[in-house]
C-alpha angles and dihedrals in degrees: 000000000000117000131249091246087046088055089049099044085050091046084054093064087038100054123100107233080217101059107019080232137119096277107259117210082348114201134194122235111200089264088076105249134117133232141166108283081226085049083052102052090039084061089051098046094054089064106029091164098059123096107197122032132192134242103267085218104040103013093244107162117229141149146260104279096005087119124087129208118272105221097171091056090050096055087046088053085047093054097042087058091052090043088049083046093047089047095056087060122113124240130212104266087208099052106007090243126136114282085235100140129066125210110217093182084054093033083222139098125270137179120225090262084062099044092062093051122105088248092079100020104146091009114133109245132185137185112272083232084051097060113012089088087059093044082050103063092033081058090043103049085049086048093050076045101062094030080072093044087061093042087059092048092055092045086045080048094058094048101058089040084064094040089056088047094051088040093053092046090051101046080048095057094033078050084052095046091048094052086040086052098049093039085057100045090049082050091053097038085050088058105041074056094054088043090057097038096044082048096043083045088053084048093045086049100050088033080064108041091055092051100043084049093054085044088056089048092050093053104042082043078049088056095057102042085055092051088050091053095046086051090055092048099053100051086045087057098034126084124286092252088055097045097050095042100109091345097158097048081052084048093050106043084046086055097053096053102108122174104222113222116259125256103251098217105202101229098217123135118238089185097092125165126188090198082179094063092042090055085047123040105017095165089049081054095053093042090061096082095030115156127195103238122199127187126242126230105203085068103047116109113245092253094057122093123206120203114227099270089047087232099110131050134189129180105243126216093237122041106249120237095240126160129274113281118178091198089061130130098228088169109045131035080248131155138190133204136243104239124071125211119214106161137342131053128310148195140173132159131213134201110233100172111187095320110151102207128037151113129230129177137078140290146193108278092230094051119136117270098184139071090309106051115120124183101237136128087236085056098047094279133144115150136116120231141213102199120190089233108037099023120219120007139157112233101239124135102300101013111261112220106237108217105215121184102186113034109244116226096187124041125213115215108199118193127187105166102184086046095049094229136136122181131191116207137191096232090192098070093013086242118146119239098190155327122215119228115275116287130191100222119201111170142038117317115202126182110260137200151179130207133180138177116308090010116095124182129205130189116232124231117244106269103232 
């Protein structure tokens, strides 16, 4: 059996200079020396337009074609891969003998020696020729096996990895919406503050007016009462001439002089907050001054349908001949309610579905329905928009984005008309979209909407 330093000796005569490779179809140039017919020919095609060439080794000229075929170094490159094969074959640890047979029964290799012991006596053996191509496709087809199986993991990994990436954004937005709803709740919770503060303020305000009033007529009643007893003791103290001089005028006008009894103003506070039941219960809160709004038809723009009960509008494809109504939008697809608000708190809520373009809030009663009319606090306007271009907005002057992270389906008009103040709600989450600055308001307020195609709007019943 040739050694591993006679192999290499023999792969140093066998090795092309030009690929560091065993010489493959190697050929001879006139010089001497042998190269890889393919290293050759690379040599030739880099200069196509030469005509002689040199030994890469030894500089020798020669040209394209003058080598011939070295049989004899082919067959060397050839045994030196069988000896390299022969090489990487087991032996037997226990006598040193190829490892030629294989030992089904064992499922291992043996050599012949083996084979005769008493280990394997009886044992069915095989050449390892005879089944390594079975092994092999056994080998091959658990190998294509688990080939799939790891296909599958990486598929089930990338799974995961998307399911990571989807858990993450959801927790994310549910994170958002979490931070959205408490932001809206401390914004509600800041202007129902305002709202009984404002109110408490306005009690404080008439509680002491009444009482400074009664003070003022105390004292001026105080006064009196002091110029009555200086008059007595004067005439006491003066001469008997001077007492009795009109003493019983001075009788009589002392005799008249009553102290009314004072008004008794009960000091109790009217102005009375359950911030409990705010934090807890917002749309309870609202509902308490729910009102049941209709819709009314002499206002409608021609192009507006109401259902029977007025409680529904759509935006039609034809305007309507309806009658003359001097109270009509002519301009805008608009809309009032029935009811009028003067004083007190109010609330009303409106089913806006998946319309993409409307307006809800209220207005003065006396705004403008024709060319000029312009929905804008200054004008009589208090109303929030979703518009199909810039999406939600509140119609102040200019117009401020809202910024919505969930899409409400139901609206929540609040009114407080001593306080000024108008307020918009998600009644789906009970989250609040937006209040408009304060407002002194002096004159009639009506529900007021806008509708246009696709977007249909409906009035909700008063929940009992």
């Amino acid at each position: 059996m040739a050694s591993a330093i006679t192999i290499e000796k023999l792969k140093e005569i066998a090795t092309c200079t030009m690929c560091s490779g065993l010489m493959q179809h190697p050929v001879n140039i006139h010089c001497g020396h042998s190269y890889c017919l393919l290293c050759i020919l690379t040599v030739v095609k880099e200069k196509p337009w030469f005509k002689r060439f040199q030994c890469p080794h030894c500089g020798f000229t020669f040209e394209e074609g003058h080598w011939v075929y070295n049989n004899s170094l082919e067959r060397l490159v050839e045994l030196i891969q069988e000896m390299e094969k022969t090489e990487q074959e087991l032996l037997c640890e226990t006598h040193g003998e190829r490892l030629q047979l294989f030992c089904e029964d064992d499922g291992q290799l043996i050599c012949w020696r083996c084979e005769r012991g008493p280990q394997h006596q009886g044992h069915a053996t095989a050449l390892v020729e005879d089944v390594c191509q079975g092994y092999k496709e056994k080998l091959e087809k658990a190998g294509r096996n688990l080939n799939l199986l790891q296909e599958e993991c990486m598929n089930q990994k990338v799974f995961i990895t998307t399911q990571i990436t989807k858990w993450k954004d959801k927790i994310e937005i549910w994170r958002q919406k979490i931070k959205s709803d408490f932001k809206n709740l401390h914004t509600f919770l800041q202007e129902e503050e305002k709202l009984y503060l404002w109110r408490l303020e306005k009690e404080e305000e008439q509680m002491l007016r009444r009482l400074r009033e009664s003070e003022a007529n105390l004292q001026q009643k105080s006064e009196e009462l002091k110029s009555h007893i200086l008059e007595m003791e004067a005439k006491c103290q003066g001469s008997a001439q001077y007492l009795l001089q009109d003493v019983r005028g001075t009788l009589s006008r002392t005799c008249a002089v009553k102290l009314e009894v004072p008004e008794v103003f009960p000091l109790e506070i009217h102005t009375v907050c359950d911030v409990a039941k705010l934090y807890l219960d917002v749309k309870g809160i609202l509902r308490l001054h729910e009102v049941n709004v209709t819709l009314d038809s002499d206002t409608a723009h021609p192009a507006l349908t109401l259902s029977k009960d007025r409680r529904q509008v759509a935006h039609g494809c034809s305007w309507q001949n309806l009658k003359f109504s001097p109270g009509r939008f002519t301009a805008f697809p608009c809309v009032l309610g029935c009811e009028s608000f003067t004083s007190g708190k109010h609330f009303f809520e409106v089913d806006v579905g998946e319309g993409t373009a409307w307006d809800v809030g209220v207005c003065m009663e006396n705004v403008e329905r024709g060319l000029s009319m312009k929905q804008v606090p200054e004008l009589g306007f208090w109303a929030i928009r979703r518009g199909t271009q810039n999406g939600y907005v509140a119609l102040t002057s200019p117009h401020t984005a809202l910024e919505l992270h969930e899409r409400p389906l139901v609206v929540g008009v609040a009114l407080d008309y001593e306080a000024g103040a108008v307020s918009f709600y998600n009644m789906t989450s009970g989250s609040h979209i937006f209040t408009f600055p304060k407002a002194s308001f002096s004159g009639t307020l009506r529900p007021y909407f806008q509708v246009n195609e696709t977007s249909p709007l409906s009035l909700l019943s008063c929940v009992m």
